[in-house]
C-alpha positions as CSV (number, residue, x, y, z in Angstrom):
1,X,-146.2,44.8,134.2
2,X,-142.7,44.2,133.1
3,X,-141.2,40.6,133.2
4,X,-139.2,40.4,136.5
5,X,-136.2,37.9,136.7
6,X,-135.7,35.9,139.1
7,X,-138.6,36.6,141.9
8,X,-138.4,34.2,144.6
9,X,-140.5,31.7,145.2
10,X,-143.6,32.8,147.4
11,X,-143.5,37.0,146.6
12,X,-145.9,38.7,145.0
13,X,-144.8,42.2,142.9
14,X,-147.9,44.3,143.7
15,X,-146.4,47.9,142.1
16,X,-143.8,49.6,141.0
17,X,-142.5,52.6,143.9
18,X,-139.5,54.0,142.4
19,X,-137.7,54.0,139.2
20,X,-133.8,55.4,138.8
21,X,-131.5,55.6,135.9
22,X,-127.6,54.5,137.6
23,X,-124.6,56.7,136.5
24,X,-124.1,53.0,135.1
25,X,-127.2,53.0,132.8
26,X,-128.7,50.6,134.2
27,X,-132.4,51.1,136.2
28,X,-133.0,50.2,139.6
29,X,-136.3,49.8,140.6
30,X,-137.8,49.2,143.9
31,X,-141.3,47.6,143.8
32,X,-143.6,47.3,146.5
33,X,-144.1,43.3,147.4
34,X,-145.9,40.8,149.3
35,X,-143.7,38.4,150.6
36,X,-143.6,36.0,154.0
37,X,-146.8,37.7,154.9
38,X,-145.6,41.5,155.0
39,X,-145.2,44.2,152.8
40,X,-142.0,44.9,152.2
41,X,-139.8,46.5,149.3
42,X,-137.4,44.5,146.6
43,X,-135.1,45.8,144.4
44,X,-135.0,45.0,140.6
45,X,-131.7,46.3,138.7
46,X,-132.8,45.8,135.0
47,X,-135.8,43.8,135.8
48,X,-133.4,41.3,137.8
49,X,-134.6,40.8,141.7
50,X,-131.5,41.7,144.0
51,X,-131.4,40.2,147.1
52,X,-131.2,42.6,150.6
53,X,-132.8,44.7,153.6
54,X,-137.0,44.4,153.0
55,X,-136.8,48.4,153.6
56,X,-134.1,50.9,153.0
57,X,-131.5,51.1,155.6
58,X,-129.9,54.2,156.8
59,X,-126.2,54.4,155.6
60,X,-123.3,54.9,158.3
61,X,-122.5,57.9,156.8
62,X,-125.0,59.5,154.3
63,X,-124.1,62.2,151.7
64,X,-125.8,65.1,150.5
65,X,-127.1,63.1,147.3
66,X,-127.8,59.9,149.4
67,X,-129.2,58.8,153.0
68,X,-130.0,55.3,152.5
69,X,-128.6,52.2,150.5
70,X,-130.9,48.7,149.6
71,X,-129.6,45.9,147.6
72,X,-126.1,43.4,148.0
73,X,-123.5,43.2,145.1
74,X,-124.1,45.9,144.5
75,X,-125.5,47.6,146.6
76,X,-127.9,51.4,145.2
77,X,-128.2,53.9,147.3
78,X,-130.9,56.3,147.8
79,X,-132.1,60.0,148.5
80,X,-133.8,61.0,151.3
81,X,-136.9,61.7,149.3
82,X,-136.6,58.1,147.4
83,X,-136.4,56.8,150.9
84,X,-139.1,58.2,152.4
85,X,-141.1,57.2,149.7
86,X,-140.5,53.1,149.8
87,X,-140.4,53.2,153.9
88,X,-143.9,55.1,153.6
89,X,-145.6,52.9,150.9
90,X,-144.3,49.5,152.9
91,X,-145.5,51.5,156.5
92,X,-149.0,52.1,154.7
93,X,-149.5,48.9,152.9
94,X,-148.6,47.3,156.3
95,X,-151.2,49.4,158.5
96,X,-153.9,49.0,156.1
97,X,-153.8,44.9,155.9
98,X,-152.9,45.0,159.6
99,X,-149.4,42.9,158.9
100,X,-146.8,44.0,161.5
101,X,-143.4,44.6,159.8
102,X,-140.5,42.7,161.0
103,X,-137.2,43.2,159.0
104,X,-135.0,40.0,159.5
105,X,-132.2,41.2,157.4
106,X,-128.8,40.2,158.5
107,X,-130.4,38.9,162.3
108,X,-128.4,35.8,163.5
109,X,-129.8,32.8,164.9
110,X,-129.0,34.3,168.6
């Protein structure tokens, strides 16, 4: 496996789920991980862990090319197709080890 920069503390990278060359050149890449006792997804832009959502999140208004965005400054959007495939992977991973999936992104303190 590839050296990944900056992993936080506690995650383990388990595999690799999607791979996408940016207008930009640069690759995104959305691996599968193991991290505050769920599965969840993290994004890697040029082997560099972006912070965000644990799973993709729908955008407000999707386009033809792209339904759903993961990632902050800056932030890569997805297909539908892309999408299905991270939310299905972290869904199975999930099931299989009996871990129930709680996304936390962006909750306040309420």
């Amino acid at each position: 496996m590839v050296d990944l920069i900056d992993v936080p503390r506690g995650m383990k990278v388990i595999r690799s789920v999607v791979v996408k060359r940016l207008q930009s050149g640069i690759f995104a890449e959305v691996f599968l991980v193991l991290n505050n006792g769920q599965y969840e997804a993290a994004l890697f832009l040029n082997d560099k862990y972006k912070p965000g959502p644990p799973i993709p999140n729908p955008l407000d208004t999707p386009s033809e090319l792209h339904s759903h965005w993961m990632g902050v400054r800056p932030s890569i959007g997805f297909t539908p197709e892309e999408a299905e495939r991270i939310l299905s992977e972290v869904a199975y991973e999930n099931s299989v080890h009996k871990k129930k999936m709680q996304d936390r992104w962006q909750k306040g303190d309420a």
